[in-house]
C-alpha positions in Angstrom: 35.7 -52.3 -14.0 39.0 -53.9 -15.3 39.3 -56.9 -17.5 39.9 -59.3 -14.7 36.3 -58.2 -13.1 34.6 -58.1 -16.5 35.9 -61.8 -16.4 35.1 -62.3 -13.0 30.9 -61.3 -13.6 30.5 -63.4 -16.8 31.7 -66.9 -14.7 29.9 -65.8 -11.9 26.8 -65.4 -13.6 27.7 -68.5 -16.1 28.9 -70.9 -13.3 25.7 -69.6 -10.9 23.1 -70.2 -14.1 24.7 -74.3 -14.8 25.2 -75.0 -10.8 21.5 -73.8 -10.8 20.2 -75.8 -13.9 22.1 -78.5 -13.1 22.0 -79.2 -9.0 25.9 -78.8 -9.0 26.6 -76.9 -5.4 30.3 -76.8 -6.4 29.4 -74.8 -9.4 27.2 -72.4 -6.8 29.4 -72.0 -4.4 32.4 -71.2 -7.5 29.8 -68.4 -8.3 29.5 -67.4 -4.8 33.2 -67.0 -4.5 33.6 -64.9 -7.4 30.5 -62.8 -6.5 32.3 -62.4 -3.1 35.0 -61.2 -4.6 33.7 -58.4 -6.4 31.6 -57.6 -3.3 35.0 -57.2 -1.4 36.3 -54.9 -4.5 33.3 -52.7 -4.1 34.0 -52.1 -0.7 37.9 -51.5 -1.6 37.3 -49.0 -4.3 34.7 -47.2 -2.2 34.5 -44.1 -0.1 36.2 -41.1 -0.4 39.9 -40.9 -1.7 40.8 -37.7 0.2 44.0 -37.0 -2.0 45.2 -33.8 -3.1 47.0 -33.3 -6.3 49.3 -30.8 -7.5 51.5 -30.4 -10.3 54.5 -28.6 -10.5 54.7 -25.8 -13.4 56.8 -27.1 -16.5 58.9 -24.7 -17.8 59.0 -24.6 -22.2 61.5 -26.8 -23.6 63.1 -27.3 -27.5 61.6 -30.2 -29.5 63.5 -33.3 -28.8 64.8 -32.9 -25.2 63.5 -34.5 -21.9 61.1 -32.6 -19.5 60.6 -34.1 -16.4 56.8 -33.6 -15.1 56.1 -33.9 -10.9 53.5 -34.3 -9.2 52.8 -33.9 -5.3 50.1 -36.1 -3.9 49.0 -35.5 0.0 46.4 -37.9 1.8 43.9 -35.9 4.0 41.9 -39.1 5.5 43.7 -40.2 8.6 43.6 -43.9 7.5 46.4 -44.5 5.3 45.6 -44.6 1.6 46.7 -47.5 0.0 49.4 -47.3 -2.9 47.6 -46.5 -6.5 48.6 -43.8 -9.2 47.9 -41.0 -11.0 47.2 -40.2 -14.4 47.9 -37.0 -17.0 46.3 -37.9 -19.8 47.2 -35.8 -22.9 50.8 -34.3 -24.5 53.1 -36.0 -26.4 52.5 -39.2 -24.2 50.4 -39.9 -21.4 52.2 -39.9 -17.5 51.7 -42.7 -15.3 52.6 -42.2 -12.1 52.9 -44.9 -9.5 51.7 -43.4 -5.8 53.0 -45.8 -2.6 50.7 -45.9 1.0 50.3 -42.3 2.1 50.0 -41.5 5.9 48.2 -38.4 6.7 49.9 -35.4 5.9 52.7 -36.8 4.7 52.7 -35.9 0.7 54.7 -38.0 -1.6 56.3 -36.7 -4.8 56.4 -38.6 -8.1 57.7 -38.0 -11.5 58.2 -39.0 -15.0 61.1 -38.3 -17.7 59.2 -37.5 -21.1 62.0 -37.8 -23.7 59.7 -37.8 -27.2 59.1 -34.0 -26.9 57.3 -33.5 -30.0 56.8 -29.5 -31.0 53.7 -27.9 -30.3 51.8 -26.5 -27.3 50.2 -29.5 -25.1 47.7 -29.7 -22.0 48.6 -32.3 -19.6 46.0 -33.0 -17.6 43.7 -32.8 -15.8 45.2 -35.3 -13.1 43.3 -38.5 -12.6 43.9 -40.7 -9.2 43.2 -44.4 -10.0 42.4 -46.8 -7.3 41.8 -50.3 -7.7 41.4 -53.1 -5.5 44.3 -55.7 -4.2 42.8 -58.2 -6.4 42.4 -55.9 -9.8 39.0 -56.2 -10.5 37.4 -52.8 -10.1 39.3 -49.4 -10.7 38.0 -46.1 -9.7 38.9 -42.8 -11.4 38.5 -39.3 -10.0 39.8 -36.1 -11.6 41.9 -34.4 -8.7 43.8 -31.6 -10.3 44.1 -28.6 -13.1 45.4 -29.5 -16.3 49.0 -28.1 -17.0 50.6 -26.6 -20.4 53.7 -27.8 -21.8 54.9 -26.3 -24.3 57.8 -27.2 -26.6 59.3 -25.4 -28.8 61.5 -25.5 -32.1 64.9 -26.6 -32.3 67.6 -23.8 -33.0 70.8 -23.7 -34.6 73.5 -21.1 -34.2 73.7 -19.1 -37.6 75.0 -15.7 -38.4 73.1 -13.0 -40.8 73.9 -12.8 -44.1 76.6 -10.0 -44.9 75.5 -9.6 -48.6 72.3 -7.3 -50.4 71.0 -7.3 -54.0 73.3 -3.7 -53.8 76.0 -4.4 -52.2 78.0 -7.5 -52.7 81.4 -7.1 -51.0 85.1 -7.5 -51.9 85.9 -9.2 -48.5 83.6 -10.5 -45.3 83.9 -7.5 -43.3 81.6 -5.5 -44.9 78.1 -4.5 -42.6 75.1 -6.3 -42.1 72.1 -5.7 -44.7 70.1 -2.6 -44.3 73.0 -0.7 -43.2 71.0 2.7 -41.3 72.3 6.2 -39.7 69.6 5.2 -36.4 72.5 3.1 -34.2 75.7 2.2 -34.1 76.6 -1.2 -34.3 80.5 -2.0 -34.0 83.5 -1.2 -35.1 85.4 -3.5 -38.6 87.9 -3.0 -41.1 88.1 -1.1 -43.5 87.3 -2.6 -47.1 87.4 -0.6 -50.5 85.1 1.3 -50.9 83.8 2.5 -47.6 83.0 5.8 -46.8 85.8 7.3 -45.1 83.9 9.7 -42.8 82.7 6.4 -41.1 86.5 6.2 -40.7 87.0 6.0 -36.4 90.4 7.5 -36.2 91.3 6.9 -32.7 90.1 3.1 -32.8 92.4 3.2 -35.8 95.5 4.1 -34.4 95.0 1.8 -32.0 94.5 -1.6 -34.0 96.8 0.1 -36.7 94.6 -0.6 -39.3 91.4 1.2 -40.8 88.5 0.8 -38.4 85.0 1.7 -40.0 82.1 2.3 -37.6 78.8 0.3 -38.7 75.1 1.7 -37.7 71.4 -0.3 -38.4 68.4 1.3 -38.6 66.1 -0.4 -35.9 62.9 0.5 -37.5 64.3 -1.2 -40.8 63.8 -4.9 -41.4 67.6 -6.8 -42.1 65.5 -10.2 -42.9 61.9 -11.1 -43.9 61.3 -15.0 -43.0 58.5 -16.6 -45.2 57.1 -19.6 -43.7 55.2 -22.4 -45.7 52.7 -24.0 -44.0 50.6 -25.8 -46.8 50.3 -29.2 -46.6 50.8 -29.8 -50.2 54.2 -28.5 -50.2 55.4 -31.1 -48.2 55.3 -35.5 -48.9 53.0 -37.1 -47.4 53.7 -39.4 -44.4 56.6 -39.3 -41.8 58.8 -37.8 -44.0 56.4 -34.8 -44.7 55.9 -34.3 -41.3 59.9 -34.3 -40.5 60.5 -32.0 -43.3 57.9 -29.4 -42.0 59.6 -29.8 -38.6 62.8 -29.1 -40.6 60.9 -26.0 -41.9 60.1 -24.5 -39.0 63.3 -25.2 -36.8 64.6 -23.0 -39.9 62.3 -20.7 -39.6 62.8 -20.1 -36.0 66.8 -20.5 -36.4 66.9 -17.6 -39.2 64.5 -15.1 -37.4 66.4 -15.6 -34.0 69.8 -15.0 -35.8 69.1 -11.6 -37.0 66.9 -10.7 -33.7 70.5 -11.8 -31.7 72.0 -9.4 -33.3 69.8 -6.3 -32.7 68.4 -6.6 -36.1 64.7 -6.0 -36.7 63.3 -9.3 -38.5 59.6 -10.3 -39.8 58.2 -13.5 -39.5 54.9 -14.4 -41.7 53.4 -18.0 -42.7 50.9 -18.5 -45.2 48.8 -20.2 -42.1 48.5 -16.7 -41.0 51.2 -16.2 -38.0 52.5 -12.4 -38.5 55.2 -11.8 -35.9 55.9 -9.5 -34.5 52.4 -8.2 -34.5 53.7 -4.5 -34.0 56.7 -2.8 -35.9 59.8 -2.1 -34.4 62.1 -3.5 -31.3 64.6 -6.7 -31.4 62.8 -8.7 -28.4 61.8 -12.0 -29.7 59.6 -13.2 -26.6 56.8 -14.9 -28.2 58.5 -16.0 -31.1 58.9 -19.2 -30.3 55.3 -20.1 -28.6 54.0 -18.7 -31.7 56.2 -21.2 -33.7 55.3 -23.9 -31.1 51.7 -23.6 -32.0 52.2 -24.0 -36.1 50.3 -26.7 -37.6 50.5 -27.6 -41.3 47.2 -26.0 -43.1 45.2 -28.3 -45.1 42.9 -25.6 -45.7 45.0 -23.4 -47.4 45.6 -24.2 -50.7 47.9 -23.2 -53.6 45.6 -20.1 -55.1 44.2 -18.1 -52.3 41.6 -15.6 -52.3 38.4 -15.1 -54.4 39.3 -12.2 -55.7 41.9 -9.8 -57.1 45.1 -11.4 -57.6 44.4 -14.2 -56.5 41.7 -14.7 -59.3 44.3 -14.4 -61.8 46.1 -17.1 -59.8 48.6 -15.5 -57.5 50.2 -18.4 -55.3 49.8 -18.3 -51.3 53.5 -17.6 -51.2 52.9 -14.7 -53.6 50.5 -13.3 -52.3 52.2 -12.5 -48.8 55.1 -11.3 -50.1 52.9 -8.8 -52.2 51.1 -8.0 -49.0 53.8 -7.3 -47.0 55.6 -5.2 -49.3 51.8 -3.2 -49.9 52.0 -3.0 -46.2 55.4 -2.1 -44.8 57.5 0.3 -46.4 60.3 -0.4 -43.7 60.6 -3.4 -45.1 62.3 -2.3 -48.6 65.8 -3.9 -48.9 65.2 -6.9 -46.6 66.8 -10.6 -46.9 63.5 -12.4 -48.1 63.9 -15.7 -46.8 61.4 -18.3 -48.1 60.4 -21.5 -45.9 58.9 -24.3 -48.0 59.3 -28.0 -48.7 60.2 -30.2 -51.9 56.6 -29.9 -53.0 56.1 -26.0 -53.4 55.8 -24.4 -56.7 55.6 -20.7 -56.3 58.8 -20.2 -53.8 60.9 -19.1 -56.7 57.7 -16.5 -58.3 57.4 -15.1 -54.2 61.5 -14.9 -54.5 61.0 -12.8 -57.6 58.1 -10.4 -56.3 60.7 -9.4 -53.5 61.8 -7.1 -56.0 63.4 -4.8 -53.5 66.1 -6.7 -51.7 68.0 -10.4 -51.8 66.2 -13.6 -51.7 66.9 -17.2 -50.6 64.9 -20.1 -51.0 65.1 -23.0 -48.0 63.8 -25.9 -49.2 63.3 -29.7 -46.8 63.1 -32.9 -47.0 65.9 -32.9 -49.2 67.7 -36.5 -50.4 70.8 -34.5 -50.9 71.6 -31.4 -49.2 73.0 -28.8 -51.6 73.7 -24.7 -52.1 73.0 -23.3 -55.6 72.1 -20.3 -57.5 69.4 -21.4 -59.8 67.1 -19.4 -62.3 63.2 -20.8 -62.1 62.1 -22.1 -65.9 65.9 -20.5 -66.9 64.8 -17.5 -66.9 64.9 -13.5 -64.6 67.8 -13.3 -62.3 69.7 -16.1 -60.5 67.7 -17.1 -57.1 70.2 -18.5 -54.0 68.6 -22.0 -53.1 69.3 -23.9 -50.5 68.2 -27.8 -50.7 68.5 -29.3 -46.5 68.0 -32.8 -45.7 68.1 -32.0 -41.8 68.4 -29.1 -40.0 72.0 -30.3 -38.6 73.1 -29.3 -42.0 71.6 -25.9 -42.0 74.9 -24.1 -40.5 77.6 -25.2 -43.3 74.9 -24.6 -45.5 74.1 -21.1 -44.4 77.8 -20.2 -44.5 78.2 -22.0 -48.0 75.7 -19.6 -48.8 77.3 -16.6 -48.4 80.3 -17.5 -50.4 78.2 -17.9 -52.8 76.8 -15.1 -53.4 80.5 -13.6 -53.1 80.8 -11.4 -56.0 77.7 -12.6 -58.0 76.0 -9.5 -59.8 73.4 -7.7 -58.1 
């Protein structure tokens, strides 16, 4: 029952109760009308709808653009169906869709433009056909169809791997790619001091008449390790929290994809407990992205993790994954650490350190002032590359500011 016939009871029942009490036949028959009224609803909203509903797949789209969602409704009575509409609740926002006077077997297609495509993996559904009658007073709701999944995933920005190691910091940019291998060749670049000459590729050489080197990976090796932070403390609270652990994990997603682009073997872990890929080896990142869809801030996990061990003598969350990857993966040895976190996190620069074997960058969002630094945590151990980001936007210039940073610094 809508407002209009909640209204249209209570004077019914009011106007029926004074005409009563007080011998006033206007106020009866008032009473009578409105009682009428609903009677005529009754019959409106009644019977069988005889609709079919279906709704078209949707396809996964990147936080912040439109999806269009469409539905197909087909009227099996032979009487027409008079016009109503149809309802997904659920996702990001709820779809109304307005449904005209359907002749039999004659299906009519409707659809809605969502444009706030927040991240994350959302059920739509399941369809709901609302009928109500010409004068609004009584709705009816039947579920019709099967829910549908949209999911939407984080936004990406175009960045290239980083070209620098704890070992190797090079004289000019065309040195290889970390974790340089014997498993697969790569490409072809120039020659810069220092390179081994039986990677020398004569014939290409002659050709571009300068030094061509020939560059291999190893597949099985990772080039970058990706640490996400997914603690709820290491963000602010409020909207600007939540935007800066969007922030996070559009950088999380952006890094990974970079290196997996380039036929280099990445790792993905949060501290919620997402470990992609599940399985070592290969450069196919299907999945990465629903998995990132599907991150949710942890309120659960805290700062000091685990009950024992370590984490009893106060090993950090960030820590502590670091330390259990590098327990757990050998191939790993010599990756690009690159930690996740927010303004609020206060182990990123110990989980920087514990990556003993290879470089390490620290992303942090949400910041006031974006900015590219090498700083030492407390003043003290070796210089850590930092990277402050206000908005993901920034993240590109920043990444390649980055690199000249660490241009020539000491490994």
């Amino acid at each position: 029952m809508t407002a209009a016939g909640t209204w249209s009871v209570t004077l019914a029942v009011i106007l029926g109760a004074a005409g009563g009490g007080l011998r006033y036949p206007g106020l009866v028959a008032l009473a009578a009308g409105f009682a009428l009224a609903l009677g005529a609803a009754g019959l409106a909203v009644a019977g069988r709808d005889g609709l079919v509903v279906s709704t078209g797949a949707i396809m996964p789209v990147t936080r912040g653009e439109p999806v269009t969602v469409t539905v197909t409704v087909e009227n099996r009575r032979r009487r027409r169906r008079a016009a109503g509409m149809v309802e997904l609740p659920g996702g990001p926002a709820p779809v109304t869709l307005p449904v005209r006077r359907l002749r039999r077997a004659k299906p009519e297609t409707a659809s809605q433009a969502l444009t706030d495509t927040r991240r994350g993996v959302w059920c739509l559904g399941p369809a709901v056909a609302v009928r109500r009658d010409p004068l609004g007073l009584l709705e009816r709701r039947r579920g019709l169809a099967q829910a549908v999944t949209l999911v939407v995933h984080p936004r990406r920005v175009d960045l290239d791997p980083l070209v620098w190691s704890r070992h190797q910091w090079t004289a000019g940019a065309g040195r290889a790619l970390p974790r340089p291998g014997l498993a697969e060749f790569e490409r072809l670049r120039e020659y810069v001091a220092g390179d081994d000459l039986r990677r020398v590729h004569w014939l290409s050489s002659a050709r571009a008449g300068t030094l061509q080197v020939r560059t291999h990976v190893d597949p099985a090796r990772a080039a970058a390790f990706v640490l996400l932070d997914t603690r709820r403390g290491s963000y602010p609270a409020g909207d600007a929290g939540d935007a800066a652990f969007e922030d996070a994990v559009d950088v999380a997603a952006s890094v990974t994809d970079a290196y997996v682009r380039r036929r280099l073997t990445a790792r993905l872990r949060a501290t919620g407990g997402l470990a992609w890929p599940a399985h070592v080896g290969g450069h196919d990142s299907t999945g990465l992205l629903d998995e990132l869809a599907a991150v949710r801030a942890d309120d659960a996990v805290d700062d000091v993790v685990g009950r024992s061990g370590p984490a009893a003598r106060g090993t950090a969350a960030l820590v502590d994954t670091v330390l259990a990857q590098r327990r757990g993966s050998a191939r790993d040895t010599g990756a690009l650490l690159v930690v996740v976190t927010g303004p609020g996190s206060r182990d990123a620069f110990a989980a920087a350190r514990a990556h003993r074997s290879g470089p390490a960058v620290v992303v942090r969002t949400g910041a006031s002032v974006p900015a590219t630094r090498l700083e030492r945590a407390d003043g003290r151990g070796e210089p850590v590359a930092t990277v402050d980001l206000d908005r993901v936007d920034s993240l590109p210039a920043l990444w390649l500011g980055l690199a000249a940073l660490t241009h020539g610094a000491p490994g």
